[in-house]
C-alpha positions as CSV (number, residue, x, y, z in Angstrom):
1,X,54.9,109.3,111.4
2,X,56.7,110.3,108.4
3,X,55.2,112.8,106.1
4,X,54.1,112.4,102.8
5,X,57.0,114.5,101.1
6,X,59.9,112.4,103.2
7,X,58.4,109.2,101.8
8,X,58.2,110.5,98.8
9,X,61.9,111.4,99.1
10,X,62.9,108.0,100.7
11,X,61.1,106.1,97.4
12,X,63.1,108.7,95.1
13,X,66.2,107.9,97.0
14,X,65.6,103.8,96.4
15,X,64.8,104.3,92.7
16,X,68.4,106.0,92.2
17,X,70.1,103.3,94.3
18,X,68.7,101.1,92.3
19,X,69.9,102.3,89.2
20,X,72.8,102.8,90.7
21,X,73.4,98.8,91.8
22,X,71.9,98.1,88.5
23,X,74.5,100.0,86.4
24,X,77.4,98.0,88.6
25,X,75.7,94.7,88.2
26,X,76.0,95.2,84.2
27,X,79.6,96.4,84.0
28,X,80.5,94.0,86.5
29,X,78.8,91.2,84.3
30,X,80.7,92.4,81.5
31,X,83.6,92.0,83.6
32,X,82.9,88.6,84.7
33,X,82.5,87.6,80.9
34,X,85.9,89.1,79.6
35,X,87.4,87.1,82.6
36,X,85.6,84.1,81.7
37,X,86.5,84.1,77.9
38,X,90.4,84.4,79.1
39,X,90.1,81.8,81.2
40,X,88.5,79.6,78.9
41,X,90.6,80.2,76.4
42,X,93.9,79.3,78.4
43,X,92.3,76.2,79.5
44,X,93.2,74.0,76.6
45,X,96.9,74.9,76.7
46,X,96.9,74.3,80.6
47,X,95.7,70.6,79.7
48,X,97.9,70.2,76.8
49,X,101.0,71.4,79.2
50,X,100.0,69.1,82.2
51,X,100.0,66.2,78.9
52,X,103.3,66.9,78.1
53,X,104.7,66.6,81.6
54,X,102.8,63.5,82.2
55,X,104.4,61.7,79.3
56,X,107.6,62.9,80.4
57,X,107.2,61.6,83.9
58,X,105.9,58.5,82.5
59,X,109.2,57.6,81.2
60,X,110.8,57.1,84.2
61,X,113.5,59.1,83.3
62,X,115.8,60.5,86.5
63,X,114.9,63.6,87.3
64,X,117.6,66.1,89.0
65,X,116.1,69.3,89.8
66,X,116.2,72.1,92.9
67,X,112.5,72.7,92.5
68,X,111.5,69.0,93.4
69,X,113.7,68.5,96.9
70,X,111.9,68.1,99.9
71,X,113.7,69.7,102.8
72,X,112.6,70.1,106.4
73,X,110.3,73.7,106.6
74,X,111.7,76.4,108.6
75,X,110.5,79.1,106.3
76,X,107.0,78.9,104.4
77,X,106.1,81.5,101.8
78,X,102.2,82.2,101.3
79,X,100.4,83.1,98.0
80,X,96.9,84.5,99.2
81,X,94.8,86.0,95.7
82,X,91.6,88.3,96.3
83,X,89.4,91.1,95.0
84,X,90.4,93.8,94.8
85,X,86.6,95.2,96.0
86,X,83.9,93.8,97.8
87,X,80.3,92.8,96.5
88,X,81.4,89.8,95.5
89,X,79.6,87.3,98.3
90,X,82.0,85.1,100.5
91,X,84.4,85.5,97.4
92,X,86.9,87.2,99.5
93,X,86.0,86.0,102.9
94,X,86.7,82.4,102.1
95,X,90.5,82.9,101.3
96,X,90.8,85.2,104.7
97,X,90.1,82.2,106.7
98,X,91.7,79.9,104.4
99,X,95.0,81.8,105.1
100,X,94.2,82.0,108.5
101,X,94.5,78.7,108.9
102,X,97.4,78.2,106.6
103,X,99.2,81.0,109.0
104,X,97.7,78.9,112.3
105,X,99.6,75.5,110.9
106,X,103.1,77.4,110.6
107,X,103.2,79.3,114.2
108,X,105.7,77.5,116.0
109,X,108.2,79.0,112.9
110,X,107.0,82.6,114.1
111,X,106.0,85.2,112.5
112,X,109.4,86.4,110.9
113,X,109.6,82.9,109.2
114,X,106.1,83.4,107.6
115,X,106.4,85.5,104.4
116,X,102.9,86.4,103.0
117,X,102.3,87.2,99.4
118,X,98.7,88.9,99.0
119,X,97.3,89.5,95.6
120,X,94.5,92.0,95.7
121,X,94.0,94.6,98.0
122,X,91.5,93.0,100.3
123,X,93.8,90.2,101.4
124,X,96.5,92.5,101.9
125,X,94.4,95.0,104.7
126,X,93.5,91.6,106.3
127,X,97.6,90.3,106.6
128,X,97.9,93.9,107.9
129,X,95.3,93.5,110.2
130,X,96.9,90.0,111.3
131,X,100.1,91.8,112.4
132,X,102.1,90.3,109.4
133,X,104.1,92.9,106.5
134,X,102.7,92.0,103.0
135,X,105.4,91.1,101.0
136,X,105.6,93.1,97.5
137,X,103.6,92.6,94.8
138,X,102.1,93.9,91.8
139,X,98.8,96.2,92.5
140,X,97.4,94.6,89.0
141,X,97.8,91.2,88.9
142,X,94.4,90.9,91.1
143,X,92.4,92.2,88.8
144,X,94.7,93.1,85.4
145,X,97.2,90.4,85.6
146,X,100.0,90.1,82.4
147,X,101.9,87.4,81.7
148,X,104.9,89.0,82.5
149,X,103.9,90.0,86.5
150,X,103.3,86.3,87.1
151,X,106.5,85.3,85.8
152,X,107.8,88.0,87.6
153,X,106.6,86.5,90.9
154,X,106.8,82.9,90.1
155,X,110.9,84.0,88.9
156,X,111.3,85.8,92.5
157,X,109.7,82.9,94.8
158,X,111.9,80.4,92.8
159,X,114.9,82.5,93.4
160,X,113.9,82.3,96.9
161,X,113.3,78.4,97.2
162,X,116.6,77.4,95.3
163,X,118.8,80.0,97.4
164,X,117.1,78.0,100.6
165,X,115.8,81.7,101.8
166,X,111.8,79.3,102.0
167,X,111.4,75.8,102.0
168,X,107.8,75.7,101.0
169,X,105.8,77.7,99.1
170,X,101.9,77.5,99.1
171,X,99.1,79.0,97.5
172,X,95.5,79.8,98.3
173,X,93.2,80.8,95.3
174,X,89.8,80.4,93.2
175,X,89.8,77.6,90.7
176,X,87.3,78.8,88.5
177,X,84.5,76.0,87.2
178,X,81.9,77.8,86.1
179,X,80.1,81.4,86.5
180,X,78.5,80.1,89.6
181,X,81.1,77.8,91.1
182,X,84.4,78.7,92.2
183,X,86.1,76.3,94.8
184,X,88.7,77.6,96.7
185,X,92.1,75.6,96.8
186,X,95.3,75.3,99.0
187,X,97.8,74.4,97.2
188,X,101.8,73.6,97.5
189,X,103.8,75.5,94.5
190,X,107.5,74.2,95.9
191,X,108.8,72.1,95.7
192,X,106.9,70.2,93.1
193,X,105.0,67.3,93.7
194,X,105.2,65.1,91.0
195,X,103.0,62.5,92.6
196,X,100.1,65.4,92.4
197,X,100.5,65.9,89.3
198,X,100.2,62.2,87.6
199,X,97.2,61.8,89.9
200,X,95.6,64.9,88.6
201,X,96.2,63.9,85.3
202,X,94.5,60.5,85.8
203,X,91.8,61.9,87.1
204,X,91.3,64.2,84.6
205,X,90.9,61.2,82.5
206,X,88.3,59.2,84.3
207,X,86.4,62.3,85.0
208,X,86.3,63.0,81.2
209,X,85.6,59.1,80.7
210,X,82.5,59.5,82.7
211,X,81.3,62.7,80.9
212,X,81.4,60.6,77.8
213,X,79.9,57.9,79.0
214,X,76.9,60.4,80.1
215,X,76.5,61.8,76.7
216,X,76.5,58.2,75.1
217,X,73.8,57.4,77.6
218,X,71.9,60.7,77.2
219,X,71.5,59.9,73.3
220,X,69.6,56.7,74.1
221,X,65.8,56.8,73.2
C-alpha cells in the first residue's frame, strides 16, 4: 500500500500534468482559430474561381490542353497531407489508411512506379515505414504553408504529368467544414476532370438552394 507522502506526490504529479495539457489545449486552440480564419477567408475566392471556370466550360468552347488528357497509368504520383504532431484524434490515422489503400490499388505498377508526396511529418515516417522514399517536399507547408511552396509543388507535379514522367496524380487530404468536422477526401489532381468540376458546382448550388429554403422556413411563425 502506498504511503501517504507517494500519494501525495502522485496527486502533485497529476495537478502539473494537467496544467501542462491545459496550457497545450489553449495555444493549440489559438492555433486552430488562426487556421480557421485563413481558411474562411480563402473560401469565397475558391467559390468565385470554381464560378469562373464553370462559365467558361459552359460555353462549350474546345478545349486543348495537356493537363486534361487521359492516358493509360503506368506511373501514379501520391499527395498524402498530415500533422505534423500527434494529439489530434484519428486526424492523422485516417489519411495513413487512406493512402494505404491508395498504394494497395496501384501494386501491380510496383513500387518504383509509385511516387509518394507526404506533407507533414507523420505521413512521411509512415511511407518510410511502408518501404516507399518520400519524395521532397517542403517541411512547412503542413503546418506554415505560403503561397509560393504550393505553387512550387503544384509547378513541379505539372512538369512531371506534361513531360509523361506520371500519368495520374491524386491527392488525400482534410476538407475542412467546420471546427468539429473534417472529412477526409481522395481526390484526382491530373489530369483534370472537367466533368467533376461542373457537377460540383451544381451541387454547390442545390445545396445552397436548400439552406435557403431552410431559413425561409425557419422564419415562419
Amino acid at each position: 500500500m502506498a504511503s501517504l507522502k507517494e500519494v501525495k506526490t502522485r496527486i502533485n504529479s497529476v495537478k502539473s500534468t494537467r496544467k501542462i495539457t491545459s496550457a497545450m489545449k489553449m495555444v493549440a486552440s489559438a492555433k486552430l482559430h488562426k487556421a480557421q480564419g485563413a481558411i474562411e477567408n480563402m473560401l469565397p475566392y475558391q467559390k468565385k474561381l470554381n464560378k469562373i471556370l464553370t462559365n467558361f466550360l459552359s460555353a462549350d468552347l474546345p478545349i486543348e490542353s495537356p493537363y486534361v488528357k487521359e492516358r493509360e497509368v503506368k506511373r501514379v504520383a501520391i499527395v498524402a497531407f498530415s500533422s505534423n504532431t500527434s494529439l489530434c484524434g484519428a486526424f492523422n490515422a485516417n489519411v495513413i489508411k487512406m493512402l494505404l489503400q491508395t498504394v494497395g490499388e496501384y501494386r501491380t505498377l510496383g513500387q518504383d512506379n509509385i511516387l509518394i508526396f507526404p506533407i507533414g511529418k507523420k505521413v512521411d515516417e509512415a511511407v518510410k515505414r511502408m518501404g516507399f522514399q518520400p519524395q521532397e517536399t517542403s517541411p512547412t507547408l503542413s503546418d506554415k504553408p505560403t503561397y509560393q511552396e504550393a505553387a512550387d509543388l503544384a509547378h513541379r507535379l505539372m512538369g512531371m504529368f506534361v513531360s509523361g514522367e506520371i500519368d495520374r496524380v491524386e491527392i488525400i487530404y482534410h476538407h475542412f467544414k467546420s471546427m468539429g468536422t473534417q472529412i477526409l477526401l481522395r481526390e484526382t489532381y491530373l489530369p483534370i476532370d472537367l466533368t467533376h468540376i461542373i457537377d460540383e458546382e451544381e451541387q454547390n448550388k442545390e445545396q445552397m438552394n436548400e439552406e435557403q429554403k431552410d431559413k425561409r422556413g425557419g422564419g415562419k411563425t
